[in-house]
C-alpha positions as CSV (number, residue, x, y, z in Angstrom):
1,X,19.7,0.4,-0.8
2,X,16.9,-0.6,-2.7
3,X,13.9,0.7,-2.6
4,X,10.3,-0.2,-4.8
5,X,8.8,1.8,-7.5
6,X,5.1,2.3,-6.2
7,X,1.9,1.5,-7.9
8,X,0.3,1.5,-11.2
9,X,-1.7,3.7,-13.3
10,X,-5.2,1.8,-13.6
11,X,-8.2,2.6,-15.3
12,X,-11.1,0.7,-14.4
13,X,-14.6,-0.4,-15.2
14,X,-17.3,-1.8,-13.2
15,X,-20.7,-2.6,-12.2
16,X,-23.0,-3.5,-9.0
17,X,-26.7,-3.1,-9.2
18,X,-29.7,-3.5,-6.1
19,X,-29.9,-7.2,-5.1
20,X,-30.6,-9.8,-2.3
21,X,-30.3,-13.5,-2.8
22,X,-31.7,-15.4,0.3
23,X,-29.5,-18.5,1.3
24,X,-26.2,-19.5,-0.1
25,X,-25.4,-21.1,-3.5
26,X,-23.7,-24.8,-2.8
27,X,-22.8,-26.5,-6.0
28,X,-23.1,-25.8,-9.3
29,X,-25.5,-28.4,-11.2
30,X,-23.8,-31.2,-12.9
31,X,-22.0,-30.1,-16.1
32,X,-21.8,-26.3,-14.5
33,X,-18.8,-23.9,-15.3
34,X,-16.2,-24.9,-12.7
35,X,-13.6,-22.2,-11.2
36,X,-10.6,-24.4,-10.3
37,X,-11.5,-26.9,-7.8
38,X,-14.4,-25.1,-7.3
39,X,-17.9,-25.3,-8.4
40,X,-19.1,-21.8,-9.6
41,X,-22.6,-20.4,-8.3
42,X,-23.6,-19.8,-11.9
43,X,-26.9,-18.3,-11.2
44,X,-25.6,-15.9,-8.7
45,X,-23.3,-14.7,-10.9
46,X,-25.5,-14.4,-13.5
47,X,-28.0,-12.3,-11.3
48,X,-25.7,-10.3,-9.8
49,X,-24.1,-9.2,-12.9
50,X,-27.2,-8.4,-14.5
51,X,-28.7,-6.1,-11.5
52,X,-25.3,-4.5,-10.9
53,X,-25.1,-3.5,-15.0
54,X,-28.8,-1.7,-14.1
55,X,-27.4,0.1,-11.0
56,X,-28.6,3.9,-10.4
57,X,-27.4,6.2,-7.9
58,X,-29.5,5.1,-4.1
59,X,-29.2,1.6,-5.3
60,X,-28.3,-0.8,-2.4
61,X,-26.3,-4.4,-3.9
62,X,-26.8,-6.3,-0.3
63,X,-25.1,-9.4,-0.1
64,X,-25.3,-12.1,1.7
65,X,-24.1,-14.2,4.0
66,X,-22.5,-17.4,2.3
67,X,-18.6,-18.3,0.5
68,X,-19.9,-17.3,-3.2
69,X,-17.6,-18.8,-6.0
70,X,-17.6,-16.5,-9.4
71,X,-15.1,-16.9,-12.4
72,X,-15.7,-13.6,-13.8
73,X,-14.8,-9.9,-12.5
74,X,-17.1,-7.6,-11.6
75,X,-17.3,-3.9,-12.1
76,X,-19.0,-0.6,-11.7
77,X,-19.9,2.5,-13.7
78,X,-22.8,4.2,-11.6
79,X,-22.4,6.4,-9.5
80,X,-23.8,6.8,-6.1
81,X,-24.0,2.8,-5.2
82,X,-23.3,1.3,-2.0
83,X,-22.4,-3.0,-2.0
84,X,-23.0,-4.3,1.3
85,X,-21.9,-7.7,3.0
86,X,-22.9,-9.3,6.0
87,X,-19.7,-9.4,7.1
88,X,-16.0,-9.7,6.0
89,X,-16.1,-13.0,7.9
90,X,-19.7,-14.2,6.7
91,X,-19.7,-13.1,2.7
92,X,-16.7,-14.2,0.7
93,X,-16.7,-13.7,-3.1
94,X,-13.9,-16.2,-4.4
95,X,-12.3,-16.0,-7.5
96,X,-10.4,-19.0,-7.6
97,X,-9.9,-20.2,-10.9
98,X,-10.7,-17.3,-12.4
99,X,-11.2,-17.1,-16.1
100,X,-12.1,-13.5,-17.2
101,X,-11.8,-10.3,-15.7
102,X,-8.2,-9.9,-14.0
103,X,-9.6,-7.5,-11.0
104,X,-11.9,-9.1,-8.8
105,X,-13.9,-5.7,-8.4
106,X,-13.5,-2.7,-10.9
107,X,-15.3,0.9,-9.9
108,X,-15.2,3.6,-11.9
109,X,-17.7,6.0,-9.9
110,X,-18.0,8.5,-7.5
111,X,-20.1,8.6,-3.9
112,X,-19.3,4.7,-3.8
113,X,-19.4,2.4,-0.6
114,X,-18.5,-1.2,-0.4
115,X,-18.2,-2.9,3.3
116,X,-18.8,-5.7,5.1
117,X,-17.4,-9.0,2.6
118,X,-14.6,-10.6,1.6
119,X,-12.7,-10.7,-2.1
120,X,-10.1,-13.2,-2.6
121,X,-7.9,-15.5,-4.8
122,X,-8.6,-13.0,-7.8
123,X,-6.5,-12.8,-10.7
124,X,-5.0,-9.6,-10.6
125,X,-5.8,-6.8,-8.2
126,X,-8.7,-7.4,-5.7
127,X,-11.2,-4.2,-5.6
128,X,-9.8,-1.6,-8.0
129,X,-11.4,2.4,-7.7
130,X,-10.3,4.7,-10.8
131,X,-11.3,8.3,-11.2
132,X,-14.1,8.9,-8.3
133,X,-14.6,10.7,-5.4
134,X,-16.0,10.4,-2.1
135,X,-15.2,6.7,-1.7
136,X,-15.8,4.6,1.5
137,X,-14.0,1.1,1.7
138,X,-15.1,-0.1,5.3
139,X,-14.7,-3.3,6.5
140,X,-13.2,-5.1,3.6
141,X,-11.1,-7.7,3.3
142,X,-8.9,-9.0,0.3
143,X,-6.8,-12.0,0.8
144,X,-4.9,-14.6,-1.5
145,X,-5.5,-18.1,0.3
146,X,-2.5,-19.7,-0.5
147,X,-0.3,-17.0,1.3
148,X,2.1,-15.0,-0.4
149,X,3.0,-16.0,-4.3
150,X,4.4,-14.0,-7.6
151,X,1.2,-15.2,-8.8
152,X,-1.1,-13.5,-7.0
153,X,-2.6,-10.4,-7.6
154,X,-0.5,-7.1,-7.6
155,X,-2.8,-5.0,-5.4
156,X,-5.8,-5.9,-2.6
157,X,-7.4,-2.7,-2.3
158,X,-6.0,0.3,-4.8
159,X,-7.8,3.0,-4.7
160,X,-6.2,5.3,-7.6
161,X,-6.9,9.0,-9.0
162,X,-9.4,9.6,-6.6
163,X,-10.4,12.1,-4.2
164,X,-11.9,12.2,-0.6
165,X,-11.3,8.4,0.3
166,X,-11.6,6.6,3.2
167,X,-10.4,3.3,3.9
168,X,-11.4,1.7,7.3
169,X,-11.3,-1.3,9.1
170,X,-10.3,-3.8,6.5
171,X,-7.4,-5.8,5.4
172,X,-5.0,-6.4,2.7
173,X,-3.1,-10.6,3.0
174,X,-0.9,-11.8,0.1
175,X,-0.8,-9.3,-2.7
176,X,2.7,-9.3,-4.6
177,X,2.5,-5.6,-4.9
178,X,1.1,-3.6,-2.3
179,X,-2.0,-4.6,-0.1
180,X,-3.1,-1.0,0.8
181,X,-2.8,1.3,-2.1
182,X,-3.3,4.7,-2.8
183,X,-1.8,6.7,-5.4
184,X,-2.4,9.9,-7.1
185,X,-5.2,11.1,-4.9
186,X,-6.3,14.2,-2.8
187,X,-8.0,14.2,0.8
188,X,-7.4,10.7,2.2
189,X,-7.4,8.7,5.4
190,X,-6.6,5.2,6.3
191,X,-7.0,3.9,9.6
192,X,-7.7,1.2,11.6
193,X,-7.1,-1.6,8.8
194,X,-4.4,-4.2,9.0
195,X,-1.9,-5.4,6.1
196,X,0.2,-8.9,6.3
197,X,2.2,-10.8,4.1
198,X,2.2,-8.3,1.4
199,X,5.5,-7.1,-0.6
200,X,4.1,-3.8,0.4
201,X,2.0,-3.1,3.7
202,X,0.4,0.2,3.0
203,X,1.8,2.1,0.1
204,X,0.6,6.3,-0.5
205,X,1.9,7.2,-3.4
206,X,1.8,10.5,-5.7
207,X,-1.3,11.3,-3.0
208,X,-1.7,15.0,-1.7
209,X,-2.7,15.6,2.0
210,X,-3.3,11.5,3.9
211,X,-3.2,10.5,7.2
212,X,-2.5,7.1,7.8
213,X,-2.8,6.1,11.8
214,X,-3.9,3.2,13.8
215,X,-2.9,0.6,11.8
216,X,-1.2,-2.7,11.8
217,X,1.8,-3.5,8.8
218,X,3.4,-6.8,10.3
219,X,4.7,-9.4,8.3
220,X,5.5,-8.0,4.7
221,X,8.5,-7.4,3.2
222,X,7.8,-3.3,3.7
223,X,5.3,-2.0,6.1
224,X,4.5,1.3,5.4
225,X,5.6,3.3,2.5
226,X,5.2,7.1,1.0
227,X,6.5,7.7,-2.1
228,X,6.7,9.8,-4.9
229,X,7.4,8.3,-8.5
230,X,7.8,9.9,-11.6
231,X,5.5,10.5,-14.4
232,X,2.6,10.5,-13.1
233,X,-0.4,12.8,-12.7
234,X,0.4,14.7,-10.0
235,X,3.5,14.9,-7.3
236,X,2.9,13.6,-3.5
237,X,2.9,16.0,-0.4
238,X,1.6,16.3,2.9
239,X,1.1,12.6,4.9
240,X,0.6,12.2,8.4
241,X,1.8,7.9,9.5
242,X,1.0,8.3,13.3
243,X,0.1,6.0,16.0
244,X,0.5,2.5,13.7
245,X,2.4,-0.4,14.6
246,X,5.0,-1.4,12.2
247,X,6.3,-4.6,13.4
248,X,8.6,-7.4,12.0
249,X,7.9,-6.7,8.2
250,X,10.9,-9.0,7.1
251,X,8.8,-10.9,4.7
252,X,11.5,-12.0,1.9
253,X,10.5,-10.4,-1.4
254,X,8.3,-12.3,-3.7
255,X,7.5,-9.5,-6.2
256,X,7.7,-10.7,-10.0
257,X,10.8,-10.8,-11.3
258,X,12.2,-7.5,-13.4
259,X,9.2,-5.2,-11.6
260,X,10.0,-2.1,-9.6
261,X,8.2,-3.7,-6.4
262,X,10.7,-7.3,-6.6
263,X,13.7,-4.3,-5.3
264,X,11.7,-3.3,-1.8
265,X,14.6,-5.2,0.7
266,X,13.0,-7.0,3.3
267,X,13.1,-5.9,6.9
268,X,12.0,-2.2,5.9
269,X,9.5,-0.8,8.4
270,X,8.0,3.0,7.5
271,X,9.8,4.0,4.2
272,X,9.6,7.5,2.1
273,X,11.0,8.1,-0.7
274,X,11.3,11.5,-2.8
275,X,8.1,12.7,-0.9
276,X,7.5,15.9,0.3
277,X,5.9,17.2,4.2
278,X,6.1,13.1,5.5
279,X,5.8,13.5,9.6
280,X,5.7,10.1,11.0
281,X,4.9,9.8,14.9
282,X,3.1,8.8,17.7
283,X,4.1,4.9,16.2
284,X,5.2,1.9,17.5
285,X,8.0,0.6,15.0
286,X,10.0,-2.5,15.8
287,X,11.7,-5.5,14.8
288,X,12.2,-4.6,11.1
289,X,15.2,-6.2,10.1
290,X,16.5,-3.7,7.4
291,X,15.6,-0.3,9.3
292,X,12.7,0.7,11.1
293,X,12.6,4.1,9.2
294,X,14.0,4.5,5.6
295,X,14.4,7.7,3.8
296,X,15.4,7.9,0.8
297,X,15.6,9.3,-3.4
298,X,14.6,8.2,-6.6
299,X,18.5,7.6,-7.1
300,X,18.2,4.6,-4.7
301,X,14.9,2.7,-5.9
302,X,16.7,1.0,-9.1
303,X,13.9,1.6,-10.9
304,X,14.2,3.9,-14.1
305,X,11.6,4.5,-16.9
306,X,12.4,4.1,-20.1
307,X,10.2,6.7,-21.3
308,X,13.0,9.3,-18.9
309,X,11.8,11.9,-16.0
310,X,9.4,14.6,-16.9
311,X,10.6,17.7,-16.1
312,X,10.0,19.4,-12.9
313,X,10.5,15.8,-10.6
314,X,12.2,16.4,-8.1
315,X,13.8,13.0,-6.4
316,X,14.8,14.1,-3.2
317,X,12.9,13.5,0.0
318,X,12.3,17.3,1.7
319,X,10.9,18.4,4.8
320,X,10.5,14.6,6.5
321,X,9.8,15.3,10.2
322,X,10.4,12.0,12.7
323,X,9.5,12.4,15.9
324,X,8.1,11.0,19.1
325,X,8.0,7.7,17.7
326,X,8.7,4.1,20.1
327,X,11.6,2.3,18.0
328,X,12.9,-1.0,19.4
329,X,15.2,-3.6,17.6
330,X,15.6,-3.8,13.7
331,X,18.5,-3.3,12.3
332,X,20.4,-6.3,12.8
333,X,20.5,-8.3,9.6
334,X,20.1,-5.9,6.4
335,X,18.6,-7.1,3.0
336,X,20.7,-7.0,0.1
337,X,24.8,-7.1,-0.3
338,X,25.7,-3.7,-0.1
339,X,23.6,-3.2,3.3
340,X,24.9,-6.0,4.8
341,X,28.2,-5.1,4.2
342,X,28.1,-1.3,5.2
343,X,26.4,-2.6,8.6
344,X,29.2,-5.1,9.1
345,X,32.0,-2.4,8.1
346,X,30.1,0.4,10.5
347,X,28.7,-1.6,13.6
348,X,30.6,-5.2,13.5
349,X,29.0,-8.4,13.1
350,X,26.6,-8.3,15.9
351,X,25.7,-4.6,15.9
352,X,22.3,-3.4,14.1
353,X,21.5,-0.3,12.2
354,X,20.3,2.7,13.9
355,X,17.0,3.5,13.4
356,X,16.6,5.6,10.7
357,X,18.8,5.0,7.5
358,X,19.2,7.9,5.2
359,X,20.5,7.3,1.6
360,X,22.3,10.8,1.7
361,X,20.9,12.3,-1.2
362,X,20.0,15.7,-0.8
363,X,19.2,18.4,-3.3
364,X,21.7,20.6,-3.9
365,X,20.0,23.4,-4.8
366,X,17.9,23.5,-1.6
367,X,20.9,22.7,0.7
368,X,20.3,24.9,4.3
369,X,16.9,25.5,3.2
370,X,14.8,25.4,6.4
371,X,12.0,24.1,4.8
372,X,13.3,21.3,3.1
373,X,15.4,19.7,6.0
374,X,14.7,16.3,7.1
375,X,14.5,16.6,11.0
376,X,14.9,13.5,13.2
377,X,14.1,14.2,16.2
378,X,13.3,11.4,18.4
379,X,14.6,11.1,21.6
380,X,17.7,8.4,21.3
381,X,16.8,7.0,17.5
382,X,20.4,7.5,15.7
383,X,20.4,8.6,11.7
384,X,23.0,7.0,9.5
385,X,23.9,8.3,6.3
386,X,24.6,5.6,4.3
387,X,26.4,7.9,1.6
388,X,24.2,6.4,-1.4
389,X,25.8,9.0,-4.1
390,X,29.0,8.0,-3.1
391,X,28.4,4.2,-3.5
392,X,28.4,3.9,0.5
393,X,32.0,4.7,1.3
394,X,31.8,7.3,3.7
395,X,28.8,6.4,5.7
396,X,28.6,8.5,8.8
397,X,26.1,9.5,11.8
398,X,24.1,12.4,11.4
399,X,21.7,11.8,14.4
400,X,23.2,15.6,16.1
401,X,23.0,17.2,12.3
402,X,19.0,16.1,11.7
403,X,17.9,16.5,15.5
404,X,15.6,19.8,14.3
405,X,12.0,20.5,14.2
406,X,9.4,21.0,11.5
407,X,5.9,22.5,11.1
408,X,3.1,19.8,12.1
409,X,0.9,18.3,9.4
410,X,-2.4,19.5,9.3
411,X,-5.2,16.9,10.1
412,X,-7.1,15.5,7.0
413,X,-11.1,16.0,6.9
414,X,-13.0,14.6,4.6
């Protein structure tokens, strides 16, 4: 079972600044800078870069409607700042082509809002938030147009080492990472946003106390993921995933080759991995080809640091509540050779996986402890464990074993 390492420690840098251009840029004068095969709006650019280095806390960085095509990343330092669009369908800044500045957008402020526009084709990640607090992404967009490539950008939105963040109404299409990321953060909610054609749909990582509902993860290669990796700032605990639909993420990997992320199989709806207090329920998960629900350890992710585990990780998943969720298909055609063959060897040739798929690690030293049991409970949904520490050969059903109940989540307020 293979399973992707999560996100990326960022650090990031930006600007915005007050400012309202009237009209939309067309074409660059002849002998302009040129972003690809498009013409760059030089002296937008240019402006906007200038107010946004001058911004102060109050400022308000309206922009507006038009497709604005800029070969340079932007970024943030002040705090306070809100950057408004018209629209996610009605102000686009492009990065095609690219030539300085991986991120599209870099923030590295608190009390920030950005909503209403459009980033795509960047470089590398499309809005990047590092070290702030009370963030609002609302209504944003990030997309790679030419669908899903190695080449594209690792992250769309990746909020990281922040606290109080809310991400609303937007989407993530295309990135070869994750397309909603949050990692290493305190007090967050995502809802309401959708994420397609990513290697990872929505990805919580390393994050204390999140509650991820009422959104839509179709069409990547994983759909919604909670994990805990090692070496990082701060262990994960404490996510609600409730009332999302998690449908036909079977999107074949296209991750870079030798990264964590290229090991996520394909067909994997809600995964956690080594997190702690996970409740997942109230969803509609279905058609994911691998499993609808994966839970697993570090020991399975195939990912190991060079630099060791710190002390004090702990890899097992504890205290993962399923419950009340809608499965319906999935199953039926596995990513990845050992899968493949353990589903053959357990349900034949035309049978499917059950509906959650356990690796079977389980910490020893907290074996019968009440609080760390993983408790499936969800009406017919069967539990395999696939017997990961003994290289799969003695798989078995543990649906009766896991049918137990947990504590409830409580609800996140920002």
């Amino acid at each position: 079972m293979r399973i992707p390492r999560a996100g990326r420690h960022a650090a990031a840098a930006a600007f915005l600044a007050a400012f309202a251009f009237v009209g939309c840029s067309r074409t660059a004068p002849d002998g302009g800078q040129r972003a690809g095969d498009l013409a760059v709006d030089t002296a937008f650019q240019k402006k906007l870069q200038e107010q946004l280095l001058d911004a102060k806390p109050g400022t308000v960085v309206e922009i507006p409607a038009g497709s604005w095509h800029l070969d340079r990343g932007l970024s943030l330092r002040a705090s306070g700042v809100t950057l408004r669009g018209a629209g996610l369908d009605k102000t686009i800044l492009s990065f095609r082509g690219q030539v300085a500045g991986p991120e599209g957008l870099l923030v590295q402020a608190s009390d920030f809002t950005i909503e209403g526009l459009t980033i795509e084709d960047s470089q590398g990640d499309g809005l990047k938030v590092n070290d702030g607090e009370n963030i609002t992404i609302r209504a944003v967009r990030i997309r790679w147009t030419d669908g899903p490539k190695t080449s594209n950008g690792a992250y769309g939105i990746y909020p990281v080492k922040t606290r109080n963040v809310l991400i609303e109404d937007s989407q993530s299409f295309g990135a070869s990472d994750a397309g909603i990321y949050v990692g290493q953060s305190k007090n967050v909610i995502v809802r309401r946003c959708r994420a397609e054609q990513n290697v990872a749909g929505i990805e919580i990582e390393n994050t204390i106390d999140a509650d991820v509902y009422e959104n839509v993860a179709t069409g990547n290669t994983g759909g919604i993921l909670v994990f805990n990796m090692p070496n990082l700032s701060q262990p994960g605990h404490s996510t609600r995933v409730y009332k999302n639909r998690v449908e036909q993420n079977n999107l074949g990997n296209f991750g870079a080759k030798g990264t964590a992320v290229a090991s996520v199989p394909a067909g994997s709806g809600v995964v956690v991995n080594s997190n702690t207090k996970v409740e997942i329920f109230d969803n509609d998960v279905l058609d994911n080809r691998t499993a609808n629900v994966i839970i697993s350890s570090y020991f399975s992710t195939g990912y190991y640091s060079d630099k060791g585990v710190e002390p004090g990780y702990d890899p097992y998943p504890k205290a993962i509540y399923v419950h009340g969720n809608r499965f319906s298909g999935g199953g039926d055609s596995p990513d990845g050779v050992d899968l493949k063959v353990l589903k053959t060897a357990m349900f034949g040739l035309s049978g499917r996986f059950p509906d959650v798929l356990w690796d079977g690690y389980a910490d020893p030293k907290a074996t019968g402890a009440a609080e760390a049991r993983l408790c499936v409970n969800n009406g017919q949904a069967g539990v395999l464990n696939a017997d990961g520490p003994g290289k799969y050969k003695n798989p078995r059903m543990v649906t009766d074993e896991l049918r137990c109940d947990l504590p409830r989540l409580s609800q996140v307020n920002l």
